[in-house]
Structures are given as C-alpha cells and as structure tokens.
C-alpha positions as CSV (number, residue, x, y, z in Angstrom):
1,X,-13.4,-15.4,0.0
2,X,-12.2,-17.7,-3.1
3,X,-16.0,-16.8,-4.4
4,X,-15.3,-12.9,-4.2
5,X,-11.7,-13.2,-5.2
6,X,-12.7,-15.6,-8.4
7,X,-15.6,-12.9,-9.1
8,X,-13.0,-9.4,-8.8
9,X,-10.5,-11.2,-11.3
10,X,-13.2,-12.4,-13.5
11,X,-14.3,-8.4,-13.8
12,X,-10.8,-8.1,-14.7
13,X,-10.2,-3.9,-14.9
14,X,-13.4,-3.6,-12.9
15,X,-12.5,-5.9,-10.2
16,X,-9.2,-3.9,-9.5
17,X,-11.1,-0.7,-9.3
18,X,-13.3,-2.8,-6.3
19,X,-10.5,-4.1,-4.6
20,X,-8.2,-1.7,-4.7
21,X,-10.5,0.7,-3.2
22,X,-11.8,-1.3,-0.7
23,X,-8.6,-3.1,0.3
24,X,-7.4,0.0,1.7
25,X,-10.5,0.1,4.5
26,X,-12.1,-2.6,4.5
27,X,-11.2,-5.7,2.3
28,X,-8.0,-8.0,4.2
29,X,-6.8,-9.6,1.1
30,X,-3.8,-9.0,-0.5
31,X,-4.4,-7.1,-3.8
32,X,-1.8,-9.2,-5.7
33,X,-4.5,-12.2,-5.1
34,X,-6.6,-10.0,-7.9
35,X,-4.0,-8.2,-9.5
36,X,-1.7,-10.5,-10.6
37,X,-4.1,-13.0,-12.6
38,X,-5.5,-10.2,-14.3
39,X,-2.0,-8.3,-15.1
40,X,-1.6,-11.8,-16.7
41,X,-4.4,-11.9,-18.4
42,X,-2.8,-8.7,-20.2
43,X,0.3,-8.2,-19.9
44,X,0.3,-5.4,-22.5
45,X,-2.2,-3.7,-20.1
46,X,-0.1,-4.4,-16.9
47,X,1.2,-1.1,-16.6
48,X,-2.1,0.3,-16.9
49,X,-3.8,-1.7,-14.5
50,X,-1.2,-0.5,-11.9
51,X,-1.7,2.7,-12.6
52,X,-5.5,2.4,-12.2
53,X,-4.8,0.4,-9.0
54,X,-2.7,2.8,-7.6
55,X,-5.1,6.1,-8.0
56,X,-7.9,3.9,-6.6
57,X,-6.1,3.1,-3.6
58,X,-5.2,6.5,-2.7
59,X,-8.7,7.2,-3.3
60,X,-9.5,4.3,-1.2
61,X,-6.9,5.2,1.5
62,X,-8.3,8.8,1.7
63,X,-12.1,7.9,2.3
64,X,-10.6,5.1,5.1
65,X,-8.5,8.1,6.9
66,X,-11.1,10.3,6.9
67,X,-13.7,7.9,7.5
68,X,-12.1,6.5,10.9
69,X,-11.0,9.9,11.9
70,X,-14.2,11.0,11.8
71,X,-15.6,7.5,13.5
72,X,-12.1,7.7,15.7
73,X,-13.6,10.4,18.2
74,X,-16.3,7.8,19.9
75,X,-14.8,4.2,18.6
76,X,-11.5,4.3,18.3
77,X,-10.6,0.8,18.7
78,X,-13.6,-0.9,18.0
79,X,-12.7,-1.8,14.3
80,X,-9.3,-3.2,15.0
81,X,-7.3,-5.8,17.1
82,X,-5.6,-3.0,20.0
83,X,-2.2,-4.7,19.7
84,X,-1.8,-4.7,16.2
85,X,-3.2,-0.3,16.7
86,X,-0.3,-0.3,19.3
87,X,2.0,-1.8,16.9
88,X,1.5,0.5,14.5
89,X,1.0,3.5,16.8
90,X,5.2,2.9,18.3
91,X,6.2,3.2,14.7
92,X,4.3,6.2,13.4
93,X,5.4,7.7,17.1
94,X,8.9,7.1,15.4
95,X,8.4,8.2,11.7
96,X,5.2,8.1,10.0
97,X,6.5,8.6,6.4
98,X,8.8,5.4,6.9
99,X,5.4,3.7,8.6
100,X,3.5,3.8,6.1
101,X,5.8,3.1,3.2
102,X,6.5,-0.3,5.5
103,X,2.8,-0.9,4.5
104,X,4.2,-2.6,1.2
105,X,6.4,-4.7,2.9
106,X,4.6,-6.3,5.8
107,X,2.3,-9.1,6.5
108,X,-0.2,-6.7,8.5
109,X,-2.8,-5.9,6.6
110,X,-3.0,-2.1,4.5
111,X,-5.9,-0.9,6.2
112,X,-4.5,-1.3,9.3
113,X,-2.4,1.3,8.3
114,X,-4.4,3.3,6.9
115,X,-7.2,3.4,9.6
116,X,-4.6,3.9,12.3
117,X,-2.9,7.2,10.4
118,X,-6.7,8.6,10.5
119,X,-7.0,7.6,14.1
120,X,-3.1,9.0,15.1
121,X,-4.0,11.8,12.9
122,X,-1.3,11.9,11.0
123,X,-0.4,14.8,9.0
124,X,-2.5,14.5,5.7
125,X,0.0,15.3,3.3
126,X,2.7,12.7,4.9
127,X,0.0,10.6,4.5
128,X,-0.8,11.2,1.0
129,X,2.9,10.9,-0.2
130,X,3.4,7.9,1.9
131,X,0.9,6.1,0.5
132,X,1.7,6.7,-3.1
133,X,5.0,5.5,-3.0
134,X,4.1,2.7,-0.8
135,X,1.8,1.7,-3.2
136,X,4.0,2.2,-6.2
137,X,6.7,0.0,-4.1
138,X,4.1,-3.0,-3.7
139,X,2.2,-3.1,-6.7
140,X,4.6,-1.4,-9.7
141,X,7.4,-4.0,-9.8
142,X,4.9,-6.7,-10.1
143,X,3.3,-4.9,-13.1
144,X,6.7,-4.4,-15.0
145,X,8.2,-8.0,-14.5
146,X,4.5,-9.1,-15.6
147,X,4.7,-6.7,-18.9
148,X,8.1,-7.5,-19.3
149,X,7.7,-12.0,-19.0
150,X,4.6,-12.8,-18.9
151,X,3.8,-15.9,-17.1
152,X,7.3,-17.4,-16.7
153,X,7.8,-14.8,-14.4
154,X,5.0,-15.9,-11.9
155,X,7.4,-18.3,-9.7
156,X,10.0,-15.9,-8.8
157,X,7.6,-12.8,-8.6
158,X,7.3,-12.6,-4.9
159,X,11.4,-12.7,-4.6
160,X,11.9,-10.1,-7.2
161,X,8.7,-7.8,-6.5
162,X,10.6,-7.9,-2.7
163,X,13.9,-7.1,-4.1
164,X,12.5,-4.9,-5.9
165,X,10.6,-2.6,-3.7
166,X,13.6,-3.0,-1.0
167,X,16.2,-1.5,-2.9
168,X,13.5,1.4,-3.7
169,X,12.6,2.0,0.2
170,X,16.5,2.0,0.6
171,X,17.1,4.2,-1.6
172,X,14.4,6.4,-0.1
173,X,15.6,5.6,3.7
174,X,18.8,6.6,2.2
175,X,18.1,10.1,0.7
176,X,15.9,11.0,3.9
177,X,18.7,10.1,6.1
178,X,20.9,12.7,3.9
179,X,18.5,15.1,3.5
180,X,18.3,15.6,7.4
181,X,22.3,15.3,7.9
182,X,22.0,18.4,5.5
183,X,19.0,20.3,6.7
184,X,20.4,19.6,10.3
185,X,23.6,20.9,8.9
186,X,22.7,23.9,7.5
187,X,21.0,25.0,10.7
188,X,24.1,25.1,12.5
C-alpha cells in the first residue's frame, strides 16, 4: 500500500483524480494519505485540488451506488464485513442524510458508506447532497488551512480539519432540526 500511495502522490493532480474516485468503491485508504502531501506540494493549488477531489468523488460515489445496487440484487453482502452493513444500515434506518454526512467524521471506511446507500437504496438525491457536503466537510478545511500556512500547519491539521468540519455538521444538524420544528409547525 506505501508503493501505491508513494506512486498517487507522486502523480500529484492525477493521483487525486485516481484515488478519489476509487476511494469511494473500492480503495480503503484515507484520501488525506494522498491529498495532503500533494496540497503541500502546492499550496496555491490546494483549493483546486479539493475541488477536483471533491467532483471525482461524487463521480466515484455515484458509479459505487449504482454499481452495488445493481450487484446488490444476488450478492448483497458478499463485498463487505455484515456487522459493519448492519452498522450502517441502524443509522440510515434513522436518517440517511445525517449517515452519510457522518462519513467525514468516522473511522469506517467511505465506501462502506457508499456501497451500503446503493444496497439500502437510499433515495438518490439524499444521496447526492449527502455526499457533497460530506465531502466538502472532510476534505475542504484541510485545503484552506493548507492554502492558508503551508506546512506549519501539518501538526495540528487533524485537530483543526475536526473542529472544523464539526462546527459545520452542527450547524447543519442544527438548521435540519429547525427546519422540521417549522415544517412540523406549519402543518398544524
């Protein structure tokens, strides 16, 4: 794995197009593992990079969901561990929007998430949105403090990407929980 991550950076641009697209079916590797040294590389580009990550992903993410629905019909579980599916399966039972924005804040892998919204069959436009702004959450605050420091960043990165992408998710949590105190509201 050190071989194909040393090989993705090298290909700088090119390497984030690969990885991004195939961390979200197939690829269990944190993308920051290949983002980051190359955001560094240049940091005027940063921003860029992010936004190139972040389209590829959802390109990625949209050819995994459809993919394992498709596969999903016969093999449902034969791609993934069926207590990390069952994990995932309680929380989209709960909320799939929130689910999937959790992807940018856990330690189980994206695809995970991804595949098992294509098996659950989770509405495709939840999904779409959901993975945009989980992506933007993970990847986008990394980007900025990289374009903004530079390397002296780098040791505080994981603590601030995290606060970060927290106060973000509760801002979102936030206006979802208003938005249905109103719409629930106005129905009265």
């Amino acid at each position: 794995m050190d071989y194909l991550t040393s090989i993705l950076i090298e290909y700088g641009l090119v390497g984030i197009i690969i990885a991004a697209f195939s961390e979200a079916v197939f690829l269990p590797m944190p993308m920051e593992v290949i983002a980051i040294p190359v955001y560094l590389a240049s940091p005027d580009k940063a921003i860029f990079y992010v936004a190139v990550l972040i389209i590829v992903s959802l390109i990625g993410s949209v050819t995994g969901y459809h993919l394992i629905q498709f596969l999903s019909k016969s093999f449902k579980h034969k791609f993934m561990e069926k207590e990390k599916v069952q994990k995932v399966k309680d929380l989209y039972d709960k909320n799939a929007f929130l689910t999937l924005i959790t992807s940018a804040f856990t330690p189980v892998p994206y695809e995970v998430y991804v595949l098992s919204a294509g098996i659950f069959e989770i509405n495709f436009k939840t999904f779409l949105f959901a993975t945009v702004v989980s992506r933007i959450l993970r990847h986008l605050p990394q980007a900025i403090l990289i374009r903004l420091y530079g390397d002296a960043i780098l040791s505080n990165l994981k603590t601030y990407t995290f606060v970060a992408a927290l106060i973000v998710f509760i801002v979102l949590v936030s206006f979802k929980y208003l938005q249905n105190k109103i719409f629930n509201y106005s129905n009265r």
